[in-house]
N, C-alpha and C positions, 0 to 999 in steps of 0.2 A: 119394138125390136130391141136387139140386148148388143152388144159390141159385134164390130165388124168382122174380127176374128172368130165372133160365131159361129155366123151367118153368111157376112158375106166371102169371104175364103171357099166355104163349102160351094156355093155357089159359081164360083170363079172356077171352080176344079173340076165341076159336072157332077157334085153330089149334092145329094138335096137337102133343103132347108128343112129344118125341123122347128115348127109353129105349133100354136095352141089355139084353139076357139077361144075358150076361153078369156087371151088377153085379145084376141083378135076384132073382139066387139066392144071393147074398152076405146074411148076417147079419149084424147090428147092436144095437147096444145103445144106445138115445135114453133120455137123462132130464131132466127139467123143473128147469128153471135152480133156481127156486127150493129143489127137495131137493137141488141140488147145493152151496147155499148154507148150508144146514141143516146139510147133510155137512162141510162145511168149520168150520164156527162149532160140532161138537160136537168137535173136536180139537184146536178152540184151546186154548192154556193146556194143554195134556194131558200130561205129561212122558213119560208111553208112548209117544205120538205125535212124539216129536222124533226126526230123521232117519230118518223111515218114507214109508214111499211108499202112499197107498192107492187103490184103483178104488173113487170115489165113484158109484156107476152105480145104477141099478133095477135089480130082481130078473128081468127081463125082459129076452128078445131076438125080435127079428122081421128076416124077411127084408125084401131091398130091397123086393120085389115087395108082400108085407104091406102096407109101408108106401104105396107107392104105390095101392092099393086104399083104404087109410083115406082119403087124401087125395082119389082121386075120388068116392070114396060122400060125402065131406062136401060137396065141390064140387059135387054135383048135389044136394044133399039142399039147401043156401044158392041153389043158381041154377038149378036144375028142368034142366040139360043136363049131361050128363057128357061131361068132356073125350075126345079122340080121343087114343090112345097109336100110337105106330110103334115096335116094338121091333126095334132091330137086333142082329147076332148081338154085336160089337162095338161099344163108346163108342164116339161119335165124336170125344170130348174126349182120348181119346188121340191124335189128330193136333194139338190143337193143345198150343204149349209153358205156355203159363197152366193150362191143367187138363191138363197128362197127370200131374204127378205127382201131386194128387189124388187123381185114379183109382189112378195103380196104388201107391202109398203108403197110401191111404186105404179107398178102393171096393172093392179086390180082395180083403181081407181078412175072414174069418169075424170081425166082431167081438165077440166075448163075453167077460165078464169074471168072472172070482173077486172080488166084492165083500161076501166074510168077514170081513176085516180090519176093514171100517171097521163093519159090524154090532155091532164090539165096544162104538163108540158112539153109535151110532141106527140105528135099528130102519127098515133099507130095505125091510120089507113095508107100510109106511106112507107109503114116496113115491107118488108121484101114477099113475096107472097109463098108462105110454104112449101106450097110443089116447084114455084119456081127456086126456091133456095136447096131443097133437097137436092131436085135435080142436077143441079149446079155445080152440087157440089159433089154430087157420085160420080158426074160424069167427070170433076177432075182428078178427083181420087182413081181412078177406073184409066187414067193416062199414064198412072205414073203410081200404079199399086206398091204400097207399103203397109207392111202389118207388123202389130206388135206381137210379142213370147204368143206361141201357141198353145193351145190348155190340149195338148195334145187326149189326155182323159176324157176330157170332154166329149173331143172328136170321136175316140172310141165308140163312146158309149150313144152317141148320133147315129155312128155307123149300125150299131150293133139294132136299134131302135129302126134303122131302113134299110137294114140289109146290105148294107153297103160296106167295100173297104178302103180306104186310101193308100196310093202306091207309097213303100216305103223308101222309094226315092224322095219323097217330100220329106219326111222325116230325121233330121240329119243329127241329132243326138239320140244315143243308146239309151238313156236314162226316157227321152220322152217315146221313143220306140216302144220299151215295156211297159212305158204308163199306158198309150194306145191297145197295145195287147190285151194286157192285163182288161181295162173297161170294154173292149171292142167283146173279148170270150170267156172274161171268169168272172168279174166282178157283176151280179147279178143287180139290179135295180129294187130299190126295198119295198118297192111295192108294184104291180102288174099297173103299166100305164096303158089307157085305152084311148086305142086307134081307131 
């Protein structure tokens, strides 16, 4: 998935998510800040640990798609509606220059890790278990919704790709008003993405 202000905003407002197959069958490995902190603070002082590199991770991987499923099950289980998804064969965020290399740096990779090394000192079948950390954590973000600057362009161009529009009551500067316009019906996509 890519920031909350993507994704989850559209969502929250009754318009749909815009996903890719593509990253959708990619594996990942998430772990909750806090064991990742735990991980850190049991190497401190370690003189084994000096000039070592380690994958502080959970024992756990899941696909994009996985996760995307955790996140609508909690989202209608907190708001009685599950989001709509549009999956395309490709990102769309590969067209633009802010998120293409993201994607293909980040998204397109099977991420899985060897994290044996750092087992030497704490015990990663005791971090927190990923669906239950994700969960966790939407559902309290989801109590007390806060979002960063909208790419309101962004959203345009989401809409413009599902048909969709956003009331311009959410929009409350003139400057991101016409940046939505502008992507939502003139700015064309530079290349035909397929749905």
């Amino acid at each position: 998935m890519l920031e909350k202000e993507l994704w989850l905003y559209r969502a929250l407002n009754g318009r749909t998510i815009v996903f890719s197959k593509d990253i959708a069958k990619k594996s990942t490995t998430l772990t909750y800040g806090y064991d990742v902190a735990l991980g850190i603070a049991s190497i401190i002082g370690k003189e084994t640990a000096f000039g070592e590199a380690f994958h502080i991770t959970s024992d756990e991987s899941y696909t994009w798609k996985e996760i995307l499923e955790i996140y609508l099950d909690t989202i209608e289980k907190k708001t009685g509606m599950r989001p709509k998804v549009l999956l395309l064969d490709k990102s769309p965020h590969l067209e633009w220059i802010g998120a293409k290399w993201q994607v293909i740096l980040d998204r397109y990779y099977n991420r899985r890790f060897d994290n044996s090394k750092i087992q030497q000192y704490i015990d990663t079948s005791q971090f927190v278990r990923t669906e239950s950390g994700l969960i966790s954590c939407l559902e309290s973000f989801l109590c007390h919704p806060q979002f960063k600057k909208m790419g309101w362009g962004i959203q345009g161009t989401y809409d413009r790709i599902t048909g969709e529009w956003a009331p311009f009551s959410e929009i409350s500067i003139i400057k991101d008003c016409i940046s939505y316009l502008l992507h939502r019906t003139v700015v064309p996509p530079k290349s035909k993405l397929s749905i």
